[in-house]
N, C-alpha and C positions, 0 to 999 in steps of 0.2 A: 493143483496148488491152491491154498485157499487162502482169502483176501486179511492182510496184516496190521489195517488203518480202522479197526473198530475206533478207535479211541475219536474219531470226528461226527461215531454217529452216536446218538443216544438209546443205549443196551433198552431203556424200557419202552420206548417209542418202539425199536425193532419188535421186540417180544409180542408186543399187544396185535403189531400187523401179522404176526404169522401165527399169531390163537386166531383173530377174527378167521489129429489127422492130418496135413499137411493143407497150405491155404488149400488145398487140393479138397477140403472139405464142400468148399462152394462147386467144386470142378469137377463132384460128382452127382450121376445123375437121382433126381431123390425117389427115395423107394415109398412109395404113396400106398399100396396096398399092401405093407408086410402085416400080416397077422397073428400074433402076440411077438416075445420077444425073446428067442429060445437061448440064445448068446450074447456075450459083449460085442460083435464086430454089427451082428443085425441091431444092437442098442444103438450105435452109435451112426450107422445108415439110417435107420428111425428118425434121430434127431438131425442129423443133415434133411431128413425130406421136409422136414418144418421148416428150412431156412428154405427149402427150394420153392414151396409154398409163397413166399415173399416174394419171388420170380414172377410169381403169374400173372399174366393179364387180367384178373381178375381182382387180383388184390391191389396191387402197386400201376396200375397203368389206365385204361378208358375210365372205368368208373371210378376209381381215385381222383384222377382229375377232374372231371366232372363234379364229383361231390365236393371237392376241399379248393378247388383254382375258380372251377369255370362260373359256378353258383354264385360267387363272390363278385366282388367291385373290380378285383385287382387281374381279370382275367378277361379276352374272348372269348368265344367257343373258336373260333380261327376255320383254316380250312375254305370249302366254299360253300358258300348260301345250304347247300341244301345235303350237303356231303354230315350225317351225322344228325340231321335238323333236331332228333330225340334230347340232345343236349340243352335245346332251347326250352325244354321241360323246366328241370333244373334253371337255368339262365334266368326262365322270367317266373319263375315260380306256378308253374299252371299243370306241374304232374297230377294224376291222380294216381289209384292203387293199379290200377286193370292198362294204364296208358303206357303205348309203346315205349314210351324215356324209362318209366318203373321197369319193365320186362330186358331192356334191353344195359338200363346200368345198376339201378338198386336191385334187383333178383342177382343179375351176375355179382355182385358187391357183396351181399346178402350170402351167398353160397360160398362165396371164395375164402373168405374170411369164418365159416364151419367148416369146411376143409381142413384150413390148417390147426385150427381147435379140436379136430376129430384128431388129427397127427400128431398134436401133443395129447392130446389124453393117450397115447396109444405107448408112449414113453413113461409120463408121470404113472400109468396105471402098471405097468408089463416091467419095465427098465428092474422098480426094487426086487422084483422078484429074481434077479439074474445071478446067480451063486457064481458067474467067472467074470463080474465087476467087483475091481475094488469099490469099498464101499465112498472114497472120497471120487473115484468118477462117476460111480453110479449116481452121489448127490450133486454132482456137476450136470450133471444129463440132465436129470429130473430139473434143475433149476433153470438149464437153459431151454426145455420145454416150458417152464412154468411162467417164465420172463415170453417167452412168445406166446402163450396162452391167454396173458394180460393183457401184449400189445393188440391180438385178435379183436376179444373182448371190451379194448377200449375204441377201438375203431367201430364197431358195432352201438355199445352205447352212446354214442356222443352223433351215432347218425340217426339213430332210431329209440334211441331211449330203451330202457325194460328190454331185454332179448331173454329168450329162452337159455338157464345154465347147462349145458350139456356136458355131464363130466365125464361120461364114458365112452369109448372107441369102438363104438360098434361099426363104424364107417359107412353107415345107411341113414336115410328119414329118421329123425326123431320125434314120432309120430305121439300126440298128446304132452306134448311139451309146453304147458303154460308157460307166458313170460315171466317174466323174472321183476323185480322193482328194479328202478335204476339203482335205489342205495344196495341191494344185493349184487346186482354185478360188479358195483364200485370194490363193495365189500373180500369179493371173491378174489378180482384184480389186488388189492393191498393185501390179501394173504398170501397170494402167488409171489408177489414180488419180496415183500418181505423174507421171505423162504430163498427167491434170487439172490437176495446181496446177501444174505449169511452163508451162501453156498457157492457162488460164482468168485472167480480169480479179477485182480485187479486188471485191469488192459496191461500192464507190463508182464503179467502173469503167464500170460500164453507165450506161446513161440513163436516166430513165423509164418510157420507154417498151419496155425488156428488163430491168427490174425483175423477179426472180423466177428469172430463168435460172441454172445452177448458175455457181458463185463458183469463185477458189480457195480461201477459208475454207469451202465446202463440201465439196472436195474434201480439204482438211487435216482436216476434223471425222470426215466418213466415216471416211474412211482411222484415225485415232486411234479409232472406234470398232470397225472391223474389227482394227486391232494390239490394245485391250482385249479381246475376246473370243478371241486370241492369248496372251494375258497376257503380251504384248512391253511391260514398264511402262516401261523406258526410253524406248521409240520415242514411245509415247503421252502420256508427257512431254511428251518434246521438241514432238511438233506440237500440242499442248493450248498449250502457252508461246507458240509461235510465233503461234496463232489471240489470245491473250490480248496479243500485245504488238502486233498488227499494228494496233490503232485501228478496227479495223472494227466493233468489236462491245460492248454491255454489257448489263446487264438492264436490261428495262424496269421506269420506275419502279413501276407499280400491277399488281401479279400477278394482278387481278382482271379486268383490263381486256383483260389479253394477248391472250385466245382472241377477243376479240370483234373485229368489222368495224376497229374503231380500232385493233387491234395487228396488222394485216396488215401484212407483210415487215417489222415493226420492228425497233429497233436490234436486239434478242436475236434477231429471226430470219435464220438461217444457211440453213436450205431448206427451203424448204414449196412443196404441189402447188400451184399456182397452179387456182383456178379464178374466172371470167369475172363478170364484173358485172351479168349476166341482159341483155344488150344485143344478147346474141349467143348461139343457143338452141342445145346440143348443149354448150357450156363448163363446165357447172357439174357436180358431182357427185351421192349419194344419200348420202353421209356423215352427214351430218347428219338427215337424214330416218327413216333407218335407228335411231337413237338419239334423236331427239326423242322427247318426253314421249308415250302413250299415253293416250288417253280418249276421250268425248264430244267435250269441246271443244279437244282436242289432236290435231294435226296428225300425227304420226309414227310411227316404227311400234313402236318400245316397247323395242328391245334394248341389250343393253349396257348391264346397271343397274351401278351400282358396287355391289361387295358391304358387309355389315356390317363383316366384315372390314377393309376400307378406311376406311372411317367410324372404325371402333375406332383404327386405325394413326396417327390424327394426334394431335398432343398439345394437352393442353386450350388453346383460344382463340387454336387456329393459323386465319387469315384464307381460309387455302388451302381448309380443308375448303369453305367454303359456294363460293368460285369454281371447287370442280370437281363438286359433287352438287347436283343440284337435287333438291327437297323437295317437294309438294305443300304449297298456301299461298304460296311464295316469291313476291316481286313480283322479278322479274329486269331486264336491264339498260336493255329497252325498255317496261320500264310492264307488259308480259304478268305478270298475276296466277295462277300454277300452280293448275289445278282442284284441290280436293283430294278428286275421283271417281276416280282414274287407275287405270290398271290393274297398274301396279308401284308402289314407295315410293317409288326414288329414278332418278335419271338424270344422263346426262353431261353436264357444264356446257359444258364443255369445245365439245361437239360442238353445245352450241345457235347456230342463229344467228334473230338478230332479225325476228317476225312479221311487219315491214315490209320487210327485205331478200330476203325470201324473188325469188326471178329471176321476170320475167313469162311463163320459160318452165314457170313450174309447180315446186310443191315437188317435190325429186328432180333436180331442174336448177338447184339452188340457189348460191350464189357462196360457197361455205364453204369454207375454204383447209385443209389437211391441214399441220399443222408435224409437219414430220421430225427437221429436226436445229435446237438454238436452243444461244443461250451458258450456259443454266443446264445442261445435260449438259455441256459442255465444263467446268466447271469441277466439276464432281462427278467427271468422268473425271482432269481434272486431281489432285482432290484422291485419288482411289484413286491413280492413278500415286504421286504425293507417299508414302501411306501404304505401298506396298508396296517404294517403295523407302528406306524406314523418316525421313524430312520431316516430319513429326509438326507440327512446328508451320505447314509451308508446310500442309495439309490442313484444317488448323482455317480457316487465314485463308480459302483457300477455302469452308468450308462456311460462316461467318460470313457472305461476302457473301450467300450465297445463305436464308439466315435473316431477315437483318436485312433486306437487301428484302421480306421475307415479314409481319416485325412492323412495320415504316413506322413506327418512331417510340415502339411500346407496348412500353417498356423491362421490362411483367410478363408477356410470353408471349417463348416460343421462346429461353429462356437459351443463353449461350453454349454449344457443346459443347465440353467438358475433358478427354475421355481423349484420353489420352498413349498409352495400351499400344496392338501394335501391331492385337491382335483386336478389342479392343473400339472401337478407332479406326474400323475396318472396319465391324463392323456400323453402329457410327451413321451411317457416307459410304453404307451401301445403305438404311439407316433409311430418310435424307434421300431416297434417287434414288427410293424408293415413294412420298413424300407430295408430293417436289414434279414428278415426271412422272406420277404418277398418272392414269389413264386418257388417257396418249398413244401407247398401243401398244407399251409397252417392258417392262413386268412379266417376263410368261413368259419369252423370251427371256433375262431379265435374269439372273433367279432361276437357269434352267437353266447359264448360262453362270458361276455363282456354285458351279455343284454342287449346289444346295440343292433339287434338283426333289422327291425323296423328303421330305424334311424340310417344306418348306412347301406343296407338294401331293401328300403320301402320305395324306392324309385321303379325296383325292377320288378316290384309286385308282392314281396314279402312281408306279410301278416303276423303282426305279433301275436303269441297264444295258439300258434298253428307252424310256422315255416321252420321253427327252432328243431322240429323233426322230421326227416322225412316218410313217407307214408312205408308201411308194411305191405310188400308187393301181394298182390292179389292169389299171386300163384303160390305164395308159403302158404296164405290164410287158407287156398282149394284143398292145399296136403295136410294142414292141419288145422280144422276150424278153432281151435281152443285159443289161436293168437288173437286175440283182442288189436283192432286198430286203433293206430294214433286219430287222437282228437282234432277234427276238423276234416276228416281224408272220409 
């Protein structure tokens, strides 16, 4: 089915960016080595193993966190003293190219992330050629590779700047691959997506049983996040409006509830990893497991505390604090009463899932969904566009909604926000994006692409003109001397 709401996005903005199964789709296991693409059923296992690539420990789990939580203000490394210490790399900023923290999360990060970029090319390049696709699923494939080829690609530049474009599926070394400019991957990424949303179905569009699969409101969100980090606020405008008037989406009513089992794919979610209802063993992730509570009678392995810092950054008798830090003592949302023996103080609400849903395949194989992109960033992105393009009052209304969901009704917390002027308007729209995405993987990131790396982690050792990327592991530069390293490494 293809997407019927052109009329919210502008035909010549589109155009210019693309010149530059049953839910059961998640529940099967991804075919990572098919070699070209001789039918529509192997088309369509191809692009399931792209989604299953989002599964990895590689991609979505140790080094994820590490790069996007733990580097940050808004994290610990968690755990104990010495379990992981590589993390401290990262933490206090003292990685080098050749040092075990590089080998052990930026090489693993580094490789996970052309994995799945090799798995979509192996669609985008094999998929047209398929004479038993129709051709409107054949550009449904090709777009939902093309939309995860971006998200690869943007995960990549924004950790390491310039990466090598690799467009073809060879599924080996891409040996002599100079880097790339960062304005080229940018580049590449707004042709892909742009090609997504003229080709992908609206979220109402799928059935339920390909629930999950990328949207074109995924594809518009991405994309507005990659023109934000452009500081293109016009363009990020424009598709923030266009995701805001298409009907697809709004917050959910109870912020508490969001992360749990009962806010999987809800109205607010725009794209999350899908993982498997334990029915089907190899589906599920270690996300959560990795960040559940550590102790005695606690299950998990202890990392990624939220820091004090965090805890300090919300304001008194915001609801948000306790649905994203768990406490020792708390009775949480399935009756689990938090030992209060544990080996850290606090931990990710966010990342818990319920002692009872844990998958039959074993914690580590758990059914805990990863959100990526939801509608309360869409409208934070909205509301910076709004403010930079001096909209002052459109910003407020924006941040209101996203408040006033927050206080449900308790007219003495979370007052309006009133600045008018155009800085201070600012800091309270990135106030807001710390407390209410708070440990969903967007902090560092956020902060760096704000300029503020020195200013909010110059405590922990972070050098401006240096820490905003981190180094190219030593072991890609051994397989291919042609990578040029980041400046200062």
């Amino acid at each position: 089915m293809k997407p019927k709401n052109f009329a919210y996005f502008p035909a010549a903005l589109l155009l210019s960016l693309i010149c530059s199964c049953t839910r059961d789709f998640v529940n099967k296991q991804p075919q990572a080595n098919i070699i070209g693409i001789p039918d529509s059923a192997t088309a369509v296992q191809a692009t399931n193993g792209i989604y299953g690539q989002l599964r990895n420990f590689s991609v979505h789990v140790f080094a994820w966190l590490g790069i996007t939580e733990i580097a940050s203000d808004e994290s610990d490394k968690g755990s104990t003293p010495t379990d992981a210490s590589f993390f401290l790399d990262l933490k206090n900023y003292t990685i080098t190219p050749s040092s075990q923290g590089t080998s052990n999360i930026l090489d693993t990060y580094w490789g996970g992330q052309y994995v799945g970029i090799n798995r979509a090319n192996l669609v985008i390049n094999n998929a047209p050629g398929v004479k038993t696709l129709s051709s409107e699923l054949k550009n449904r494939l090709v777009a939902e590779a093309r939309f995860l080829r971006a998200y690869f690609y943007f995960n990549l530049v924004r950790t390491f700047g310039g990466v090598p474009l690799i467009l073809n599926d060879t599924l080996i070394n891409n040996n002599n691959a100079h880097r790339a400019s960062t304005a080229d991957v940018y580049a590449l990424m707004e042709s892909d997506l742009g090609f997504a949303v003229v080709n992908l179905p609206l979220k109402n569009g799928y059935s339920a049983a390909d629930l999950g699969r990328a949207t074109q409101g995924a594809a518009l969100a991405l994309l507005a996040k990659v023109s934000m980090y452009e500081k293109n606020w016009t363009r990020v405008k424009s598709l923030t409006d266009s995701i805001i008037g298409s009907g697809q989406y709004s917050l959910y009513p109870d912020f508490s509830k969001l992360f749990t089992q009962a806010g999987k794919n809800s109205v607010e979610s725009i794209f999350e990893v899908q993982s498997g209802a334990g029915t089907t063993c190899g589906t599920g992730t270690q996300y959560a497991q990795v960040q559940l509570p550590r102790g005695s009678d606690a299950p998990g392995w202890g990392f990624n505390n939220p820091s004090q810092q965090l805890i300090d950054s919300f304001e008194t008798g915001d609801p948000r604090l306790k649905a994203t830090v768990i406490s020792p003592g708390d009775t949480l949302y399935d009756g689990w009463v938090v030992p209060k023996d544990l080996v850290n103080p606090h931990y990710n609400k966010k990342a818990y899932i319920g002692m009872a849903d844990y998958s039959a395949c074993g914690l580590g194989d758990d059914p805990k969904d990863i959100l990526i992109l939801r509608y309360a960033d869409v409208l934070l992105m909205n509301a910076e566009a709004d403010n930079e393009l001096g909209q002052a009052a459109e910003a407020l209304a924006d941040l209101e909604m996203i408040r006033a969901r927050a206080r449900r009704g308790n007219a003495g917390i979370l007052p309006p926000v009133t600045a008018t002027g155009q800085s201070s308007l600012r800091m309270a729209i990135w106030h807001e994006r710390h407390v209410e995405l708070a440990m969903e993987q967007d902090r560092w990131w956020d902060v760096v692409r704000q300029g503020r790396g020195a200013q909010v982690f110059g405590a922990q050792g972070f050098q401006a003109g240096k820490n905003e990327l981190w180094p190219i592991p030593a072991s890609e530069i051994a397989l291919d001397p042609n990578l040029a390293q980041n400046a200062g490494y």
